[in-house]
N, C-alpha and C positions, 0 to 999 in steps of 0.2 A: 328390412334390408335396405343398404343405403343406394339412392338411385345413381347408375352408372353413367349420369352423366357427370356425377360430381367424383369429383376425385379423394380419396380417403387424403392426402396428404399433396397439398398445393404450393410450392413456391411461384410466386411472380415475380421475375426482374428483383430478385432480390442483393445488393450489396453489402458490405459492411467492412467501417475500418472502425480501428479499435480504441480510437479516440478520439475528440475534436480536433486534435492536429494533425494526425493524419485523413481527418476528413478534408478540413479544408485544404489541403497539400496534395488531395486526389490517389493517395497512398491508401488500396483497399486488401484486404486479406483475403475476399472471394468478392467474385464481380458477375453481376450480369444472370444469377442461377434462377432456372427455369428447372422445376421438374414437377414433375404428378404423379402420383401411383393411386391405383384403384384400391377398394378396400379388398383385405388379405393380399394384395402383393406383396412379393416380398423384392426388393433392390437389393443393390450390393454399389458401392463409392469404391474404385480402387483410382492409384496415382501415385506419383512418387513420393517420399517424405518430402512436409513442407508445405502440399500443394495448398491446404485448406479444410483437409477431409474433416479431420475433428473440427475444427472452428463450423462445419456444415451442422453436425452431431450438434454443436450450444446452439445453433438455430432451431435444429431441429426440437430440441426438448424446452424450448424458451428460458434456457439460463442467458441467452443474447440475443437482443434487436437486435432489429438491421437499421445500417443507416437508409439506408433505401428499398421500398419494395414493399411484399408483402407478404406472410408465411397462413395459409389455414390451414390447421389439424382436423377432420372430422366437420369440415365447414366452420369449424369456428375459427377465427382469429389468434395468433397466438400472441396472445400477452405479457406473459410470464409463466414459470416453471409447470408443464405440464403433469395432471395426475393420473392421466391415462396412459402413459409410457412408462416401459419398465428399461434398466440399462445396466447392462454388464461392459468391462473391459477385460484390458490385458491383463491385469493385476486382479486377481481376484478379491484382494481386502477384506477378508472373511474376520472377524473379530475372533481374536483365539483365546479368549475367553469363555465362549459361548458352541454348545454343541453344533452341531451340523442342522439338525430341525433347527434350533434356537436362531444359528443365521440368516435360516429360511424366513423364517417368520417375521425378522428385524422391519419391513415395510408395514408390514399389517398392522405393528407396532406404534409407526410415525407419520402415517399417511391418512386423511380424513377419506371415506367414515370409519375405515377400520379399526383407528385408535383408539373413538369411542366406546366401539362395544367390544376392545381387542381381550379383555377379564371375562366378561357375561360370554363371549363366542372361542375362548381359547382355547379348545376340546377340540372344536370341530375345522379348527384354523389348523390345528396342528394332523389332524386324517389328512385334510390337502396338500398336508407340507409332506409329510411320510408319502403321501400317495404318490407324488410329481419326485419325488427322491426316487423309489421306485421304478418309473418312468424310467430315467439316467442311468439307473443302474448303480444306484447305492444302497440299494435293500443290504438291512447288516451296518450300517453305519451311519445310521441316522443318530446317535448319539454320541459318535467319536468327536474329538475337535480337532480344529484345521490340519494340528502338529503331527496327527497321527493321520494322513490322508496325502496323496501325490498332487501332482501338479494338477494332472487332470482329472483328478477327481475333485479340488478345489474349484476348478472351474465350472464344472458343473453343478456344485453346488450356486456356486454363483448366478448362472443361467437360472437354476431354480428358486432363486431371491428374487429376479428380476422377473418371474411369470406367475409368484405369488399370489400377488393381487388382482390377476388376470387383464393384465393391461390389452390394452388394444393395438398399442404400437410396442415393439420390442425394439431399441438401438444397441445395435452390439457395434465397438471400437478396437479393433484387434485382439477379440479375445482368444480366438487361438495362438496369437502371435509368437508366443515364450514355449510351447507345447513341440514335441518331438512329431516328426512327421507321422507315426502311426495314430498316435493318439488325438491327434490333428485331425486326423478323417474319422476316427470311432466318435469324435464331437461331432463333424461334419454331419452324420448320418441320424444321431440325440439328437440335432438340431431339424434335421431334415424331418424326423418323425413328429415332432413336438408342433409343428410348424404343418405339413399336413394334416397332423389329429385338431386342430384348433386353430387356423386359417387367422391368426396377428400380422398385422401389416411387421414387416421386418425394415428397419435399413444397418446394410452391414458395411462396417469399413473395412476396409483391408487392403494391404498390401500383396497380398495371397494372388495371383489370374486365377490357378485353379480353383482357389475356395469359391470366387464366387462365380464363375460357371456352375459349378456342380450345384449350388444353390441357388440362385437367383433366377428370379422371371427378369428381369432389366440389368445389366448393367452400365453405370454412367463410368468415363473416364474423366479424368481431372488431370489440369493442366498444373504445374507447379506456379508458386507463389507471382500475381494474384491468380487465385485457384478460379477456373470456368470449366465447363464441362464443354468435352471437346469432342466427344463421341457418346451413342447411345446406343446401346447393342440390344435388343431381347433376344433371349436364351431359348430357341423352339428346339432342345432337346427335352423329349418325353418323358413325364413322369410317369408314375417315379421313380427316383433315378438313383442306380446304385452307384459302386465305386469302380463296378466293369468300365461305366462309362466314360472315367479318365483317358482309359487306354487306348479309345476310338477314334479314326481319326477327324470324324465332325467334332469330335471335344478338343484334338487338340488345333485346329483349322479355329476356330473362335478366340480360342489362348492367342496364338497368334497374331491374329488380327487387334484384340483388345493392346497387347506387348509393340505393335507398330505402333499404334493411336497415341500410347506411352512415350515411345520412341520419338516421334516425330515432333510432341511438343518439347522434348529435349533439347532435339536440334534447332527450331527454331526457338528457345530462346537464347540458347548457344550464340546465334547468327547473331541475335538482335543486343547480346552483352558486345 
């Protein structure tokens, strides 16, 4: 068990612009990020389009330095592309060529050490793939392809790519975002249970206030472009937590609060254009 004084996921004072000339021009995409989560927390990034969230996301998974600062995953340093995070988006990108297991499986396929033993273990790769389908609620269609399946059942297959390999970080980037409001919360709750049965640090983006109250232990607000974090909320409603909980008014008293934080850094960079 990792000791609580370290944080499963550590930014220090980290910046970043996205080239040498907007370096030295003092022109940064996110500025100044400070955060930490313990291990199995789970965050949530909301803000307005623009702020920086995803540019947070290629920090977070080491597809981008920083020009400045410092990021540790699991205490380690991050260097380049992590293999312990798993990441879904908006887009599901499911290859429609390849059945529903067969998508699931695509990581175990190209990620070390699974791809070496992914022929000698593909039997027992494919029980955890059907099992976690399952899970979601795809029993019955572990061999349909993409074409024959809804939006949100795409994405859920997708979730189910990204926890394949049983990462320890899950980043999700708007994956509900293109999903209709009901089916938007029947993911909410696949996420919520998947996430209780197996305690993965999460960080979610969203645009959502309500998605990620309902889920998150933290959430940070972001300022629009360059993006800082301008507020830090934790979420002390009880788990765990259903979707009665939306309708409350301490759930919606947080919404609130988080929608001013949003608010406010509107206005003042309104002032300051």
């Amino acid at each position: 068990m990792q000791n609580k004084t370290h944080p499963f996921i550590d930014f220090r004072d980290v910046w970043l612009a996205y080239n040498d000339a907007l370096l030295a021009q003092g022109k940064f995409a996110v500025e100044a990020i400070d955060l930490s989560a313990q291990l199995g927390e789970f965050i949530a990034i909301v803000g307005p389009s623009g702020c920086g969230k995803s540019t947070f996301m290629k920090l977070a998974t080491g597809l981008r330095m920083p020009s400045q600062g410092e990021i540790l995953i699991d205490q380690q340093p991050v260097t380049g592309p992590l293999k312990i995070s798993g990441m879904a988006f908006q887009a599901p990108s499911l290859l429609p060529w390849r059945t529903t297991v067969d998508n699931v499986l695509l990581p175990l396929e190209i990620v070390e050490p699974y791809r070496s033993l992914f022929r000698e273990n593909r039997q027992a790769y494919e029980v955890r793939a059907r099992r976690l389908l399952q899970k979601v609620g795809l029993s019955g269609y572990e061999d349909k392809f993409p074409w024959q399946l809804s939006g949100g059942m795409q994405q859920r297959v997708s979730i189910c790519r990204a926890l394949i390999h049983e990462p320890k970080l899950l980043l999700l980037d708007e994956p509900f975002g293109a999903l209709d409001a009901f089916t938007r919360e029947e993911l909410w709750c696949i996420l919520r249970d998947l996430w209780t049965e197996q305690r993965f640090n999460v960080i979610l983006v969203t645009h959502d206030l309500r998605e990620s109250v309902f889920l998150a232990d933290t959430v940070y607000v972001m300022s629009k472009s360059p993006g800082r974090f301008v507020a830090k909320r934790h979420i002390d409603l009880p788990r765990p937590r259903d979707l009665e909980v939306t309708y409350t008014k301490a759930f919606s008293e947080i919404v609130h609060d988080l929608r001013g934080h949003i608010g406010a850094s509107r206005q003042t960079l309104a002032v300051a254009a």
